[in-house]
Structures are given as C-alpha cells and as structure tokens.
C-alpha positions as CSV (number, residue, x, y, z in Angstrom):
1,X,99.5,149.9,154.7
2,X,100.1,152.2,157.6
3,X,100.2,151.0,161.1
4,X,97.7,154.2,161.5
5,X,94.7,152.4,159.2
6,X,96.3,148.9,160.7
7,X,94.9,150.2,164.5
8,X,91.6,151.4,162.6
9,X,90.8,148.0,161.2
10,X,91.6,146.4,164.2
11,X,89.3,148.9,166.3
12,X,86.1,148.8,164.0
13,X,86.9,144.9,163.5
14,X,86.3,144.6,167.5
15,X,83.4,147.1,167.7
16,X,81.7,145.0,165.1
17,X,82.2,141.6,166.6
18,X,80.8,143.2,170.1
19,X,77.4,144.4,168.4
20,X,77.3,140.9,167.2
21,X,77.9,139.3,170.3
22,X,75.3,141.9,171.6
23,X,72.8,141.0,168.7
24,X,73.0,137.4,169.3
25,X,72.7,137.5,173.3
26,X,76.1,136.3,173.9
27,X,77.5,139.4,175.9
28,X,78.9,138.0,179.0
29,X,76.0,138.5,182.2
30,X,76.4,141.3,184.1
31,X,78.0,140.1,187.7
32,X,75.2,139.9,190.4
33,X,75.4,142.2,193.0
34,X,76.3,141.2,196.5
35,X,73.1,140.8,198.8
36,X,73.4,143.8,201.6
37,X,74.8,142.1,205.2
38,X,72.3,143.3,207.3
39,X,72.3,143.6,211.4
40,X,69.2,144.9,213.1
41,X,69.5,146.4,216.7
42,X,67.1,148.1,218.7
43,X,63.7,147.9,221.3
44,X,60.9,145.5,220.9
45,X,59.9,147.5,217.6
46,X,63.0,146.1,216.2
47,X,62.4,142.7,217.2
48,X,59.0,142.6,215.8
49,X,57.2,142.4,219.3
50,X,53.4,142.3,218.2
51,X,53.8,140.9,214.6
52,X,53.3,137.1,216.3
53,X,55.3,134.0,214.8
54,X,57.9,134.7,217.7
55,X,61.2,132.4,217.6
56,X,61.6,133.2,221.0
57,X,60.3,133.7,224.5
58,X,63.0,136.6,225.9
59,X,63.6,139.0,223.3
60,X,59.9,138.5,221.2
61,X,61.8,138.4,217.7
62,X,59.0,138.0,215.3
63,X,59.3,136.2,211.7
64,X,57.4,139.1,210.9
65,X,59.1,141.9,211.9
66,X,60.9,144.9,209.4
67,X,64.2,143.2,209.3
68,X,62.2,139.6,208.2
69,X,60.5,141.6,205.6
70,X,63.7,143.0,204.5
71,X,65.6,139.5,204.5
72,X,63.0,137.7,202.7
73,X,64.1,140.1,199.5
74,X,67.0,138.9,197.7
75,X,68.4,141.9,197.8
76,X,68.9,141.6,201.7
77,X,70.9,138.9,203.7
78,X,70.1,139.4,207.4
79,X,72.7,138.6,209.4
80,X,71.1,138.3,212.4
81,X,68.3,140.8,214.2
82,X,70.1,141.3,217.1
83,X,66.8,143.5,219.2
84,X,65.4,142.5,221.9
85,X,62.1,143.6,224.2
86,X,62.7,146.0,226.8
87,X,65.9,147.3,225.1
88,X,67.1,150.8,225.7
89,X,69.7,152.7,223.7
90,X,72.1,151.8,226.4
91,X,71.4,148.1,226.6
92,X,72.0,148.1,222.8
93,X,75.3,149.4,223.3
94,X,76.0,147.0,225.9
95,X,74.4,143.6,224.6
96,X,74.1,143.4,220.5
97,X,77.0,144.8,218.9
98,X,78.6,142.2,219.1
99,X,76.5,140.6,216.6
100,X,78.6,143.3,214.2
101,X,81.6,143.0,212.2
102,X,83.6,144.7,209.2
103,X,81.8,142.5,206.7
104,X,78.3,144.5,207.8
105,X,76.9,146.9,205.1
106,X,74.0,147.8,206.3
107,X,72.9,148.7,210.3
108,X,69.4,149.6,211.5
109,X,68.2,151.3,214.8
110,X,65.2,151.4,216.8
111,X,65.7,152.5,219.9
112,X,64.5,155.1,222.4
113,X,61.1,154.7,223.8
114,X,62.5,153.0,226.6
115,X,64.9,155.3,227.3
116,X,61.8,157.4,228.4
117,X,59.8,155.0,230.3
118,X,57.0,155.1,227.8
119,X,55.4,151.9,229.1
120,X,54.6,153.4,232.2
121,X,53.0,156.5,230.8
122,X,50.9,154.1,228.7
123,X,49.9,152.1,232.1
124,X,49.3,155.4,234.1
125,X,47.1,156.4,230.8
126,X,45.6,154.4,229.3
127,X,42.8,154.1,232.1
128,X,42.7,156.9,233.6
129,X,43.9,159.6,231.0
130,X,42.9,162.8,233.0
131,X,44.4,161.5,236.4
132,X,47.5,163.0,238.0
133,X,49.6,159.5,237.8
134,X,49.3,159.9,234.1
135,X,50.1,163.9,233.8
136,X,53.2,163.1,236.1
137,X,54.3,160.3,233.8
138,X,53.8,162.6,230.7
139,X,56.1,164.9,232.0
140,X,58.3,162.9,233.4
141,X,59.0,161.3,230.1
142,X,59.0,164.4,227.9
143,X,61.9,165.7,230.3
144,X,63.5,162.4,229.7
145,X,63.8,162.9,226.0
146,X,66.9,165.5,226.0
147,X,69.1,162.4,226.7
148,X,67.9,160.4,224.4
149,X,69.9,162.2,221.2
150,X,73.5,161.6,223.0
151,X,72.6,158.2,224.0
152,X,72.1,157.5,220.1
153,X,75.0,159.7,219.3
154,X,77.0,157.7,220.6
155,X,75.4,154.1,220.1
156,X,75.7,155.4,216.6
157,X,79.1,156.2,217.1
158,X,79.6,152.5,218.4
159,X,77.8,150.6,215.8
160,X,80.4,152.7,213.2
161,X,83.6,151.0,215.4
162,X,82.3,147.7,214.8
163,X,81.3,147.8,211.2
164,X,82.9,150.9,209.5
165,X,82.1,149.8,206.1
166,X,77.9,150.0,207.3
167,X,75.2,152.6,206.3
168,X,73.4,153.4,209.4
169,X,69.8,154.1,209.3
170,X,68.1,155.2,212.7
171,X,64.0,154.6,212.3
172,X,61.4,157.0,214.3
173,X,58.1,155.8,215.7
174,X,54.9,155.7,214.8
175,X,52.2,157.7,216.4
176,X,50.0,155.5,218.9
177,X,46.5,157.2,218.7
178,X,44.1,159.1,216.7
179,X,42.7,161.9,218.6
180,X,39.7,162.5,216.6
181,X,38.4,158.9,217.3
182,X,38.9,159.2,221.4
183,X,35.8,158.6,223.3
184,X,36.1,161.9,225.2
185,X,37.6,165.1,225.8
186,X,40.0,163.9,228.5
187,X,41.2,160.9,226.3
188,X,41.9,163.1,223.3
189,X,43.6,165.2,225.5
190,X,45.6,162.4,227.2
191,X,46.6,161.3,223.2
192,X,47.3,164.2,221.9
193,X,50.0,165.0,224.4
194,X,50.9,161.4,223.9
195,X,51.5,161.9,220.4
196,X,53.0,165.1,221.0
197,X,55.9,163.1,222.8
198,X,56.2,160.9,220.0
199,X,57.1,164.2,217.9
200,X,59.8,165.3,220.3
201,X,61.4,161.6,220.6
202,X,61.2,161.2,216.5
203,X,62.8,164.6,216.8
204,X,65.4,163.8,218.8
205,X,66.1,160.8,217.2
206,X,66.4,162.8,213.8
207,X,69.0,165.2,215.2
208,X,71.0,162.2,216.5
209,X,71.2,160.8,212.9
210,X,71.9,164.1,211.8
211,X,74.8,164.6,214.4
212,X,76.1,161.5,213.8
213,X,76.5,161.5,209.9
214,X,73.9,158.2,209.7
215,X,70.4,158.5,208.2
216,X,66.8,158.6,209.9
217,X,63.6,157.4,208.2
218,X,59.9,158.9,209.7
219,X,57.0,156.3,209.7
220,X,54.4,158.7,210.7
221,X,53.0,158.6,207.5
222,X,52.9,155.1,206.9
223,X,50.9,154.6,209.6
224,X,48.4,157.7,209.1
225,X,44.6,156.0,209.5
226,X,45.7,152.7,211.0
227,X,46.7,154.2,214.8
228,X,45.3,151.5,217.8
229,X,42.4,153.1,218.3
230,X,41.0,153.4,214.1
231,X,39.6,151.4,212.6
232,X,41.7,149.3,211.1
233,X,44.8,149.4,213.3
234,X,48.2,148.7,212.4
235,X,49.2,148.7,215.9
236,X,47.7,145.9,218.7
237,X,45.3,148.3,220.6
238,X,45.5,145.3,224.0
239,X,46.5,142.6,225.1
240,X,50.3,141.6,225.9
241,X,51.5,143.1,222.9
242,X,49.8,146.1,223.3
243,X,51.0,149.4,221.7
244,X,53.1,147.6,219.2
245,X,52.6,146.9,215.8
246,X,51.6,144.1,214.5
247,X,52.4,142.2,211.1
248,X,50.7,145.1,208.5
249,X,52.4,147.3,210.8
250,X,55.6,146.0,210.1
251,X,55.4,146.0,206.9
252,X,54.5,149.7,207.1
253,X,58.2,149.7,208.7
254,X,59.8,148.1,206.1
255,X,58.2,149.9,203.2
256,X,59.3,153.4,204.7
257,X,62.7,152.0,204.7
258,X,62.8,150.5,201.2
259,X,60.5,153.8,199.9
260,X,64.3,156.0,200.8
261,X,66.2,152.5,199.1
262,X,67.8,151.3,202.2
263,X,67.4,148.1,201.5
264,X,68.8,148.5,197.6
265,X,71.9,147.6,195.8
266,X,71.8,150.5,193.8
C-alpha cells in the first residue's frame, strides 16, 4: 500500500472519529471567555449620583449606577468605579487613574459638565429662567465648552499610558428638559438654550473621542420622553440629587453602551 493512500486512511479515519465525537456531545467545551476588566472614571454621572443605594457619603457611588449594571453581567468584571461627585476632567486626571493598570480592557468616561460650571447655570435657572444671573451663566458656560475637547484629549491620552491594552469609550449627556412641557415662554426659552448647551458639550466630547482614536456613545435618545420635567422622568427633577438620573436612568446609560457592544466579549 502506498504511503499516499496510508495518509488518506489516516486523515478520513480522524475526520470520522471527530463527527462522532461531535455526534455524541463529547467535543471538548469551547474555553470561556475572559470577563472584560472594567475601570469607570468620570463626574457624578459616572458614579451613579441620583440612582440611591449609595456606598458612600463623598463621592455618591451608587449600586445602581451604569458601571453596576454593567458588572452585574457576567460578561463584565468591574474593577473598581473610580468617579466621584463634583469631578471635572481635570480632577480625573489627577485623582482616579490610579485605579488603572495594564490588565484593564475596558475604560469608560463621563466627564465634562463640570468643566463648565453647569450647576451654577442650573441654580441661576431654574427659578428665575428669564433673569440676567441665568443669561450670564448660559453664556458663561457655552464659552467654557471649547476647552472641554483638549481637557478629554488628553485625559484620554492619560487613561491609554496607564492601561494600553483598554478600549476607551467616552459617554455624552443626556438632555435635562423637554421644552414642549415648560410652563411658559420664558422657561422654554431658558431649556431650550439649556439643551442647546448639552448639544455643543456632547459635541465636543464626540470630537475628543474622535481626536483621540477612543469611542463616544450619545444617550440622547435613550432618554427621549423621560427628561425631568415629563412625565415619567428618568432624571430627579429636585431635591439633592437634582438633575441627575436616577436608577431607570442609568439603566438608559448602560443600555446605550451595551446597544454599540461595549460591554461584549465578542
């Protein structure tokens, strides 16, 4: 017999013993991916600041905030959410990567709002929407914005230092208010420009992703119909947590993020 129909033998031999195997189940199981080591940074919208179920008192990290939802997938091992309250882009850079290391896959960002002083537009508004305090603080945050894309840039920039190995996602923001439900003219004024500033910083935002070769997610959308002032509001319309979102809200965040399969193995 020739070594030529010898190898032949062999091969369909094999072949067949592997659809058997196949047939009877006892293929070897597929190795399991590796969960995704996940580090969340940002604001008080990373931190979950109006979902409630804090685990602490400085930064407001909520058990129900995006990077929860995320880590309560198997798909998702959160490292640690790093965010606190208050944070700008700067004090990101300065205080929480150093939560980060090479074995990091996956990074997000919020961070921004701050950066513009966009509580004290919303104090200077939010009772007195036609007054000059709140026109000043309008356009003093609007001018603010133009630094807000370097800031990330670089934060971005940073983050990719710490953890080369991570995908980088930057998130936007939602918008605050629903114009068409405003009580009058001057209020719907006051929230259009509002959410008119929320476009520019979401802009901004996406052009620093852009820039720095990381991704950006929009959660306008997810939050269409559920602003603070609707009806069924996805954001906390007063109180302490005011302006944030709270647990359906962050959910919102998370299912934007999963919707372009950051949080998947795949």
């Amino acid at each position: 017999m020739s070594d030529r129909i010898l190898r032949r033998r062999r091969a369909a031999f094999a072949a067949g013993l592997a659809t058997l195997a196949l047939a009877l189940g006892l293929a070897a199981p597929a190795e399991a991916a590796r969960p995704i080591a996940y580090v969340a940074l940002g604001d008080s919208y990373a931190a979950g600041q109006g979902g409630g179920s804090y685990l602490d008192t400085e930064c407001l990290l909520s058990s129900n905030s995006y990077a929860a939802d995320a880590d309560a997938s198997k798909a998702v091992r959160l490292a640690e959410n790093a965010a606190c309250s208050g944070a700008t882009t700067l004090d990101v850079a300065a205080n929480q990567l150093d939560r980060l290391n090479h074995g990091i896959t996956l990074v997000t960002i919020t961070a921004g709002g701050n950066d513009i002083n966009s509580t004290a537009v919303l104090v200077a508004c939010s009772t007195a929407p036609s007054s000059v305090e709140c026109a000043n603080a309008l356009a003093l945050a609007t001018g603010m914005i133009s630094q807000v894309e370097g800031r990330l840039v670089a934060l971005v920039e940073a983050v990719r230092e710490e953890s080369p190995k991570a995908r980088i996602v930057l998130t936007g923001y939602p918008y605050l208010f629903d114009p068409a439900n405003a009580r009058t003219p001057e209020e719907a004024a006051f929230m259009t420009a509002a959410n008119n500033a929320t476009t520019a910083l979401n802009a901004a935002i996406a052009r620093a992703a852009y820039t720095s070769g990381a991704e950006y997610v929009d959660v306008t959308d997810e939050f269409a119909g559920h602003a603070a002032n609707s009806i069924d509001p996805w954001i906390n319309p007063a109180g302490p947590d005011s302006f944030h979102p709270n647990a359906a809200g962050y959910q919102a965040y998370y299912e934007a993020l999963a919707a372009e399969g950051v949080y998947s193995t795949n």
